[in-house]
C-alpha positions as CSV (number, residue, x, y, z in Angstrom):
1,X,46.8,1.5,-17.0
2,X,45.7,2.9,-14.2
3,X,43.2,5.3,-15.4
4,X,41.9,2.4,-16.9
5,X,41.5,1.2,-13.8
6,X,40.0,4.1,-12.1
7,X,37.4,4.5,-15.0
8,X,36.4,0.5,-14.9
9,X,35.9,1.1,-11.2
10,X,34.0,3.8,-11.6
11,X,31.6,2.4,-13.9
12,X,31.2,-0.5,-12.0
13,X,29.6,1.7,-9.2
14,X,27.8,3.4,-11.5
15,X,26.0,0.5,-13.3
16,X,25.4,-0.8,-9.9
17,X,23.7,2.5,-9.1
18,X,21.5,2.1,-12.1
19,X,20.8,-1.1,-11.0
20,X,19.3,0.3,-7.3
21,X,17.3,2.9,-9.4
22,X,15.8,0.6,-12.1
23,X,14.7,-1.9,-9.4
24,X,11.3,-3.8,-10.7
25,X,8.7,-3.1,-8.5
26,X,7.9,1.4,-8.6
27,X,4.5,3.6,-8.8
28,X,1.4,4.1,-7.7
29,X,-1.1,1.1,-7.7
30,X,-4.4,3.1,-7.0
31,X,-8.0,1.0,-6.3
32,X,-11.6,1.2,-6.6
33,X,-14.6,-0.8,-6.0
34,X,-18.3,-1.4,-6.9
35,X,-18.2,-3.6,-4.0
36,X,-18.8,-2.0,-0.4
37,X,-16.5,-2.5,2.9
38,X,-18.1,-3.1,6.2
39,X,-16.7,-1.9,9.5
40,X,-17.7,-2.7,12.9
41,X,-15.4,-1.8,16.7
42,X,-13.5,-5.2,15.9
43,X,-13.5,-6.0,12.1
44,X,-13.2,-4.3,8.7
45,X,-14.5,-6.7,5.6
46,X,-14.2,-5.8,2.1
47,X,-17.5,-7.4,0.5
48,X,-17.7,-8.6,-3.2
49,X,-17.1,-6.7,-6.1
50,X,-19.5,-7.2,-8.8
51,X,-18.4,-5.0,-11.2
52,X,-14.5,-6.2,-11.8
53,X,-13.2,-8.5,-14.1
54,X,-13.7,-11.4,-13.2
55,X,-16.8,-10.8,-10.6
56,X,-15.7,-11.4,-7.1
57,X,-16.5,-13.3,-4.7
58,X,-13.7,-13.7,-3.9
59,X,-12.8,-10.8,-5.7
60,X,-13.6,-7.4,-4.1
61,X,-11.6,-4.7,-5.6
62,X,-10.6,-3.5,-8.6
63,X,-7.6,-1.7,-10.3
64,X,-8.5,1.8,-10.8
65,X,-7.3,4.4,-13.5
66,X,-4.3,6.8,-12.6
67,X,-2.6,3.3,-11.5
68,X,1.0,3.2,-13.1
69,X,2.7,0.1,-11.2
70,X,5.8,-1.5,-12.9
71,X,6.7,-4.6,-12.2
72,X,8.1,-8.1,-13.8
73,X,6.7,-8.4,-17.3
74,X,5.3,-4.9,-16.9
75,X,8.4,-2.5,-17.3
76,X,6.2,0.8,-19.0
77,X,3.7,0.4,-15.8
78,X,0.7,1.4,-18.8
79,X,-2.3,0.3,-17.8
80,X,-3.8,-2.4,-20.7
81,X,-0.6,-3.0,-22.8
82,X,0.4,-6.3,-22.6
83,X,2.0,-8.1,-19.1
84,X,0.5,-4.9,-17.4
85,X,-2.6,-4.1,-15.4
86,X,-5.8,-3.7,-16.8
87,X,-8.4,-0.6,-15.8
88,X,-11.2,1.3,-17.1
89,X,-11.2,2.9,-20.6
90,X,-8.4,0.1,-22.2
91,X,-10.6,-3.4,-20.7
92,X,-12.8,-4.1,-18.1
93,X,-11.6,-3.6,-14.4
94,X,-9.1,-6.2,-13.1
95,X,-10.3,-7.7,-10.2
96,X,-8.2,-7.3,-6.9
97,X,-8.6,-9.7,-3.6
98,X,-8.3,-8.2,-0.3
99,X,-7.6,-10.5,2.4
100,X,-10.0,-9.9,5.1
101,X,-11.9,-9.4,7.2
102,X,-9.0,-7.6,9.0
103,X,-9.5,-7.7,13.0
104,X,-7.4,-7.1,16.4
105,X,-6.1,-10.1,16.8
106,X,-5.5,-11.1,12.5
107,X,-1.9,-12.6,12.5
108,X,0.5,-10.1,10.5
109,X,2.0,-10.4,8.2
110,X,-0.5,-11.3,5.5
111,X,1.6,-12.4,3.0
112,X,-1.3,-12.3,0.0
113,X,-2.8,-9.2,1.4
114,X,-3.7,-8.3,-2.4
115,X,-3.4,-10.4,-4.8
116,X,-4.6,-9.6,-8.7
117,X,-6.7,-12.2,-11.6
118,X,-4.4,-10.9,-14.4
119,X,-6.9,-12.4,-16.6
120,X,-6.5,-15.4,-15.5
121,X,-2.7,-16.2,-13.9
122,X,-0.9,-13.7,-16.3
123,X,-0.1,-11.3,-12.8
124,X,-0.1,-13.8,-10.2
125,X,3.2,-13.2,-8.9
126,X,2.2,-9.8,-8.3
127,X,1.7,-9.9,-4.4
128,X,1.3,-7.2,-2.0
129,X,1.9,-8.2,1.5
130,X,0.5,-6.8,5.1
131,X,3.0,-6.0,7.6
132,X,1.3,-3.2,9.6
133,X,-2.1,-1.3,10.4
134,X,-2.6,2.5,11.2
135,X,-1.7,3.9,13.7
136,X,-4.9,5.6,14.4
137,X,-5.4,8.9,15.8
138,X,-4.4,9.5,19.0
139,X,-7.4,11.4,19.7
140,X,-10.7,9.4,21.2
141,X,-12.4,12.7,21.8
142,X,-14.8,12.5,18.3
143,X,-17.4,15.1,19.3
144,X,-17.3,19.1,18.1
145,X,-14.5,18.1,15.8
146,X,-14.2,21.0,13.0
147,X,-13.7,20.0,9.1
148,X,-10.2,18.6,9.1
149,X,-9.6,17.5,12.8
150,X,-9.4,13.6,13.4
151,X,-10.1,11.1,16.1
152,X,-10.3,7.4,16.4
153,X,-13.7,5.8,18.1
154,X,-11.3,4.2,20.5
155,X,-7.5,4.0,21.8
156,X,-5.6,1.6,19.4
157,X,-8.1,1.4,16.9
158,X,-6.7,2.0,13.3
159,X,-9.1,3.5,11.6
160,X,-9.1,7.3,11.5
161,X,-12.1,9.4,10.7
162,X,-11.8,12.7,9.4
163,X,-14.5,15.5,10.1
164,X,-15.8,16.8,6.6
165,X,-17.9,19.5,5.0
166,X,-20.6,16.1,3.4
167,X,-19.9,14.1,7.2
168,X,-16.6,12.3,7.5
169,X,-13.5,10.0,5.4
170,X,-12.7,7.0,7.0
171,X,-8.7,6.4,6.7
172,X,-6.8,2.9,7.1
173,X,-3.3,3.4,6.7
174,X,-1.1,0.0,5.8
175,X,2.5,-1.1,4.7
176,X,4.0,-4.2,3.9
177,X,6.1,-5.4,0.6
178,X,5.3,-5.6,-2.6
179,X,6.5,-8.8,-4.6
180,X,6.9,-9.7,-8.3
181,X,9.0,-13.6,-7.9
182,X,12.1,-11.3,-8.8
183,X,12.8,-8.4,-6.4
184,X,10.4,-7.5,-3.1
185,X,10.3,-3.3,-2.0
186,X,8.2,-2.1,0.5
187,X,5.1,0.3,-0.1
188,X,2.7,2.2,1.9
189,X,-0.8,2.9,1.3
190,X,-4.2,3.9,2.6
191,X,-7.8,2.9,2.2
192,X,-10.2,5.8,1.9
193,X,-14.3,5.0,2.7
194,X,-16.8,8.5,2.8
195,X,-19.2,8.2,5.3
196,X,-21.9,11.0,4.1
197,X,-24.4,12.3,6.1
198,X,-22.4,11.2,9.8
199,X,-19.8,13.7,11.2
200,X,-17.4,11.4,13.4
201,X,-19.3,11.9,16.7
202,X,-22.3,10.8,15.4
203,X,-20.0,8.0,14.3
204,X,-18.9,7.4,17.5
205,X,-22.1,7.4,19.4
206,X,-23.4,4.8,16.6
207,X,-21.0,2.7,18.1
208,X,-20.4,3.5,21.4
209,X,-23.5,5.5,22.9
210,X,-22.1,6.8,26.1
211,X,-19.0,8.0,24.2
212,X,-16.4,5.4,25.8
213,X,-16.7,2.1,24.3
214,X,-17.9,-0.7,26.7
215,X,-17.8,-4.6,26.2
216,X,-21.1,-4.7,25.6
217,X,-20.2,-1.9,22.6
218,X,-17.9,-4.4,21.0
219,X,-19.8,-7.4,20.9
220,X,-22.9,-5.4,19.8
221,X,-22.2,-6.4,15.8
222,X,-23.1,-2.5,15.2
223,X,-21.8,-1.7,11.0
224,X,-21.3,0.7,9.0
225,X,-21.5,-0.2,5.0
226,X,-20.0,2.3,2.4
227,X,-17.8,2.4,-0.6
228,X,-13.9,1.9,-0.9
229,X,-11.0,3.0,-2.9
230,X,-7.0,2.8,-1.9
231,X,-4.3,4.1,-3.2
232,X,-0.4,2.3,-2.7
233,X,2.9,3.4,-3.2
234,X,5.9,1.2,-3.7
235,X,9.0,2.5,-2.7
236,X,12.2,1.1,-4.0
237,X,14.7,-0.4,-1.4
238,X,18.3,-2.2,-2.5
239,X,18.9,-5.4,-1.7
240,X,21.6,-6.1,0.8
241,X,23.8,-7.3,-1.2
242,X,23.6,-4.5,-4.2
243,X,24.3,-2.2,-1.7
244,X,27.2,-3.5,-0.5
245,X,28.1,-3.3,-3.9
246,X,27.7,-0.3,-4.4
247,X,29.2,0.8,-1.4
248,X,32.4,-1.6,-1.6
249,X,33.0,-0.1,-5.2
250,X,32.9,3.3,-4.0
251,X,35.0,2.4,-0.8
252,X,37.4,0.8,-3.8
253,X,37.6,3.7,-5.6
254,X,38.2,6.2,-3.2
255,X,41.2,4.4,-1.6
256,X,42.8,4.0,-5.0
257,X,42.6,8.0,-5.4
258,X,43.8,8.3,-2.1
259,X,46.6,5.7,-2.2
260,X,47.5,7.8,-6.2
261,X,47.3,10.8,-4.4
262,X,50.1,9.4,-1.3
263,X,52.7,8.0,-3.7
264,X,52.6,11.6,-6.0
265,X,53.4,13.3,-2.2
């Protein structure tokens, strides 16, 4: 009887185990865009995307191939089978909103940082949420950068330009939670922007000409235009209560071995 025991316990932990590693939300939700973002010293706004299924505005990315993002309804994360996301070569690009434009003083967190069309409400309860931007580099020094140094245009800006062999990638890190009405996990993630042609001094000097940015730098409305793509991970984090679960069956378990062992002594 008490083996029976022991082994119920055991598999108790176990399923609840399973349980932690089978959470919903898990993968890679990658991004493209035939739309463009624009940065400026005190805003980044991601600009309509044409091209995506349905046509923003407001819509102004899209879900790009290699994406393989399970979630409620979508358990195989296969891009174009049914309850999943759509890209590329199985229907035209599902179209992604971006909440923005994203400045220094936009209220975090976004709770519909990106939201999806899911041809028409089918995904709407897929929500990915903004709970923090950057850090940028810690390096304001832009100029004589070789390829693969960084710097950000100013202290505490997020955006982090990287020195390249065609000019320089622009680099927003974010995090926040990703949410399907059944379980939330948290993800992290990164919009990527080339900037051809413009090493990140030249960037720098665009926007701040003397090299230090002044007020008047700030409020000059100076922009930089280019293409965008991202690229999101979701990580999977337990609930509270599963893992006290899990934890209270293993703390179960090991004191009946220990209290077996103590009466056999």
């Amino acid at each position: 009887m008490k083996k029976i025991t022991y082994l119920f316990t055991f598999f108790a932990v176990l399923i609840a185990c399973t349980s932690i590693a089978s959470a919903t939300i898990m993968g890679d939700l990658k991004t493209g865009s035939g739309g463009t973002v624009t940065v400026t010293l005190t805003s980044l706004t991601f600009n309509a995307d044409t091209s995506s299924s349905p046509a923003g505005p407001p819509w102004n990315a899209e879900v790009a191939s290699g994406t393989d993002i399970t979630f409620a309804g979508c358990p195989s994360g296969v891009l174009g089978t049914a309850g999943c996301l759509d890209s590329g070569a199985f229907s035209p690009n599902e179209a992604i909103q971006v909440a923005s434009p994203l400045t220094a003083t936009t209220p975090l967190p976004i709770a519909d940082f990106l939201t999806f069309a899911g041809n028409g409400s089918a995904h709407a309860t897929l929500i990915y949420s903004l709970t923090g931007l950057g850090p940028g580099s810690s390096n304001t020094n832009c100029q004589g950068l070789t390829i693969g140094e960084s710097c950000s245009v100013f202290a505490g800006a997020p955006l982090v330009l990287t020195d390249t062999a065609s000019g320089t990638e622009a680099n927003l890190s974010v995090a926040g939670m990703a949410s399907d009405g059944t379980s939330s996990v948290g993800y992290v993630g990164e919009f990527q922007s080339p900037i051809s042609g413009l090493s990140p001094g030249q960037i720098q000097l665009l926007f701040c000409p003397s090299g230090t940015c002044t007020t008047a730098d700030f409020s000059s409305g100076t922009s930089i235009t280019r293409s965008q793509s991202g690229d999101f991970v979701a990580n999977v984090v337990p609930e509270p209560q599963t893992t006290a679960l899990v934890l209270g069956g293993l703390l179960v378990l090991l004191g009946r071995v220990g209290m077996r062992r103590y009466n056999r002594s």
